[in-house]
LUMMI-43659 format. One record per residue (C-alpha): residue in one letter; x, z, y. Coordinates in steps of 0.2 Angstrom, whole numbers, plus 5000, padded with zeros to 4 digits. Layout:
BEGIN
AXZY
...
% end
This chain:
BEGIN
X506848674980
X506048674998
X504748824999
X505448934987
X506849074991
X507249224979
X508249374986
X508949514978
X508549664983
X509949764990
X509049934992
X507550024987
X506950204990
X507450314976
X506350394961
X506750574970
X506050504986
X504650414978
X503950594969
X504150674985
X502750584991
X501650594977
X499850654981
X500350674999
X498850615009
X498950445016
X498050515034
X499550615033
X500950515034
X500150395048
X499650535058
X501650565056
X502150355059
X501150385077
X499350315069
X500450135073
X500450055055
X499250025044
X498949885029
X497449835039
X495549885036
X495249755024
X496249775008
X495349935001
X495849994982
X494849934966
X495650044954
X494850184945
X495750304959
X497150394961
X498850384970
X500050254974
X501750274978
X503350144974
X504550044982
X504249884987
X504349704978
X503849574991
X503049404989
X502549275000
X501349144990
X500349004996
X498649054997
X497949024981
X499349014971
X500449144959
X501749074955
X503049174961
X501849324960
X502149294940
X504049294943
X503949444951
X503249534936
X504349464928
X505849564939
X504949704942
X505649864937
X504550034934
X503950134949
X504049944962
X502449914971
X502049724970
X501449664988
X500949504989
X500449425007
X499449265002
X498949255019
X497249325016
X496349185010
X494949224996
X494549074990
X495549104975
X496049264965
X497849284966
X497849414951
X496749464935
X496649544923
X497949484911
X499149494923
X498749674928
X498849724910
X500749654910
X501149744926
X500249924918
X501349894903
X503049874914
X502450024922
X502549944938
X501750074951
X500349964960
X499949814965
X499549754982
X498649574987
X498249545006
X497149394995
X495949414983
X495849454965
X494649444949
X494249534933
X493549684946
X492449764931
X494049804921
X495149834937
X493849984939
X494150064926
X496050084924
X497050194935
X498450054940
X498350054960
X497649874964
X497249854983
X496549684988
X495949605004
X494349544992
X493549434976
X493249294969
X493149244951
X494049064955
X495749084949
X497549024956
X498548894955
X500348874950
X501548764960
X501948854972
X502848874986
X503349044988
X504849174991
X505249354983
X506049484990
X505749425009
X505149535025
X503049485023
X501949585036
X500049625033
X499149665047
X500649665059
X501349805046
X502949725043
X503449775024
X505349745018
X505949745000
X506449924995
X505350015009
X504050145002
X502250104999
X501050234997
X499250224994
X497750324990
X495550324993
X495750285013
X497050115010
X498950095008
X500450125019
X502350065022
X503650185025
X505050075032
X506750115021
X507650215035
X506350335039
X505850395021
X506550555024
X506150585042
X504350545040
X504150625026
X504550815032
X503350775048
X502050725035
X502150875023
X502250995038
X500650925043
X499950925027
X500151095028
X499351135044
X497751035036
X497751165023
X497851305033
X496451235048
X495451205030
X495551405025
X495351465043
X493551355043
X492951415025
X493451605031
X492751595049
X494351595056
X494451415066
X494351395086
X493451275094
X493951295112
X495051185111
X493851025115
X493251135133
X494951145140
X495250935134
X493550915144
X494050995158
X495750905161
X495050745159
X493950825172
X492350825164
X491050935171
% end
């Protein structure tokens, strides 16, 4: 029918990849990608806390409608992300509750919406990763169109079936397919520095001249 494609996936990072990441501080990894991508400032996470990390499922929905979000849930498999681009629009929730519960219980690893969602009071309190773009408590409909398993691209973030999405307190984040392990070894080594500029500050140990000599070669007097 005209509006609707599914695709099968044809690759996805791996569950060895995926751990690698876990915990790894999203400021990290986009320091790492350049500071060039990000899921945009406006899809922030509703969940009770703690991290994200999964390969990707992608939907394209009209906005206000789930339809193929719900078929999506349907395929997912455990440790997939669900990223939904219903273009933003908040006039109706693309996801609740019930359907969260179904996607906790298929141990799906998070679910992303750049549209809004409902049922905020018990998205709080559960630990599934839910980032939304906002809320509303008018729901969706279900006729579609839509496509699974597409390129979608939040916030100029282009986002490709498979790739790694990794979330945590400051937003979410794609790691394109190809560069999982690239960018990942870049991250953790920063991570590493982090922690040890974090020691040499609580020991007294951390220079600051740094910021004079930046001052003086942009000529600052």
């Amino acid at each position: 029918m005209n509006g609707f494609r599914i695709v099968e996936r044809t690759r996805k990072a791996s569950q060895a990849q995926i751990a690698a990441y876990d915990d790894l501080p999203v400021a990290n990894i986009s320091d790492a990608m350049h500071r060039m991508s990000g899921g945009g400032a406006g899809l922030r996470p509703y969940h009770a806390g703690g991290y994200m990390a999964g390969a990707a499922l992608t939907v394209k929905s009209r906005p206000g409608d789930n339809l193929m979000v719900h078929y999506a849930l349907n395929i997912a498999e455990p440790g997939d992300v669900i990223v939904v681009d219903a273009g933003g629009d908040l006039t109706n929730a693309i996801v609740g509750e019930l359907m969260l519960a179904f996607a906790a219980k298929k141990h799906v690893a998070g679910v992303v919406i750049n549209g809004a969602v409902r049922d905020t009071h018990s998205i709080g309190k559960n630990r599934l990763p839910v980032y939304a773009a906002g809320v509303t408590h008018r729901g969706p409909y279900k006729d579609g169109p839509g496509e699974v398993n597409v390129p979608i691209s939040i916030s100029g973030m282009v986002i490709e079936p498979g790739d790694l999405i990794v979330g945590d307190e400051d937003g979410f984040l794609c790691v394109p397919f190809a560069e999982i392990d690239r960018i990942h070894a870049l991250a953790h080594e920063r991570h590493l520095s982090e922690l040890a500029k974090l020691q040499a500050i609580e020991e007294g140990r951390n220079k600051r001249d740094w910021v004079e000599k930046k001052l003086q070669l942009l000529g600052v007097i």
